[in-house]
N, C-alpha and C positions, 0 to 999 in steps of 0.2 A: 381605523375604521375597518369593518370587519361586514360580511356578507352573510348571507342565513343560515349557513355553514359554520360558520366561525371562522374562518377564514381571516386572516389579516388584507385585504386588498389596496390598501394605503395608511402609509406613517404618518400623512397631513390629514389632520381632523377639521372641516369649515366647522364653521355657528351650527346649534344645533338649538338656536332659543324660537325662532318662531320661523315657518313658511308661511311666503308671499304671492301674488302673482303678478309681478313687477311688468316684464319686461318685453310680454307681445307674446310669447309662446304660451306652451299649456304646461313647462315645465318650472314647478314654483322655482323659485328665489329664496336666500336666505335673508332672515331681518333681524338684526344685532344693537341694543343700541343703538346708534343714530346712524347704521348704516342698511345699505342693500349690496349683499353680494351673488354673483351666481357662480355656483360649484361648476369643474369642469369636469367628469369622470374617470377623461381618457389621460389628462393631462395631471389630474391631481394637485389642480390650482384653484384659487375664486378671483375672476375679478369685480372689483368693487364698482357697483353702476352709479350708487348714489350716497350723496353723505350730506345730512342734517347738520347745520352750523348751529351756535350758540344755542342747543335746546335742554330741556331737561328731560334728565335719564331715571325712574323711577328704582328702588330696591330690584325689581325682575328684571332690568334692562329693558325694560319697556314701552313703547311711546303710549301716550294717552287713549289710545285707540287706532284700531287699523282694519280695514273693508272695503267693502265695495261701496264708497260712500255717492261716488258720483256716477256711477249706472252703465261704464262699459266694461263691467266685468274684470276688467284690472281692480287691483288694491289701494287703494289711498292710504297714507298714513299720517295720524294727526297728532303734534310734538305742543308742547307749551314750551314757551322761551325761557331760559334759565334764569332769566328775571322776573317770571312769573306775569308779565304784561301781556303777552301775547299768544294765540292759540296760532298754531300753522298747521295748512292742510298741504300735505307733499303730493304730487301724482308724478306719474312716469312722463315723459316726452318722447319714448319708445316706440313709432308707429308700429300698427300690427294687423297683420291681415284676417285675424281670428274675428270671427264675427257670431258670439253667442248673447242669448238673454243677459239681464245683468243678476248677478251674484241672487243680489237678496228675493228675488222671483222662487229661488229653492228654498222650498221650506226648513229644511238643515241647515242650509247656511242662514238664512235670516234669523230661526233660533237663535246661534249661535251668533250670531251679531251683535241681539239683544240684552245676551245672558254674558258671554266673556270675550268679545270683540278685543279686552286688552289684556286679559290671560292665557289665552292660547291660539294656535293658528284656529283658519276659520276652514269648515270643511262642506263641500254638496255632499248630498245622497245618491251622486252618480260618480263613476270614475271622470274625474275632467285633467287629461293628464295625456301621456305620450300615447297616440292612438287614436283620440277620439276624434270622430267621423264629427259629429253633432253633437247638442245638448239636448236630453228629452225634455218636450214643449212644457212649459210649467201650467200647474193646474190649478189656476187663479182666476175666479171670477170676480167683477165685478156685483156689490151687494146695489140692488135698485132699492132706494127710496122713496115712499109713494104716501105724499104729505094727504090725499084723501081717504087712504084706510085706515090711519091712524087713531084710534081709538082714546 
């Protein structure tokens, strides 16, 4: 692993297949296969928070999809069973005291939901990451329907 420099700053290389936002902070997660790890910097470890039994793993090491599917801004990720019978939705059991909108409220990341939710990590149009104060308030109105001007 190497820094913007070039620099060498670690012999241990984590996953480097998709970022998640697992585990209560604002600093993603790694997502591998059927696992979640989170990198340590100082120590140049990951420990491993979570791991997906009996599912299936696609050509990209991929689960079938993964986001903000259930609305507290953490990532769900969703696996089919290696026998093809079942869909599973994983979530964190990680309490968090982060208290932001949910994911797909940003319009970048909800694109991005709908477009490669299982090709690539998912990303806001704001910095949501080590620092941030708050999330800027999203700009979502509701559309009013009005069944007597309808033409």
């Amino acid at each position: 692993m190497y820094n913007v420099d070039g620099e060498e700053i670690s012999s241990v290389q984590p996953s480097t297949n998709f970022r998640i936002w697992w585990d209560g902070d604002v600093l993603g997660e790694l997502l591998d296969k059927d696992f979640v790890e989170k990198w340590d910097w100082e120590q140049n470890t990951t420990t491993r928070l979570f791991t997906a039994d009996d599912v299936r793993i696609n050509s990209r090491n991929a689960p079938v999809l993964y986001g903000d599917l259930l609305g507290d801004w953490r990532e769900e990720i969703l696996y089919e069973t290696s026998d093809f019978k079942e869909l599973r939705l994983y979530t964190t059991t990680i309490p968090s005291d982060v208290r932001i909108y949910t994911l797909p409220h940003n319009p970048a990341y909800r694109n991005g939901l709908a477009v490669k939710g299982y090709m690539q990590s998912l990303l806001t149009d704001y910095d949501l990451g080590d620092g941030i104060s708050t999330s800027p308030y999203p700009n979502i109105r509701p559309t009013v329907y009005n069944r007597d001007t309808e033409s």
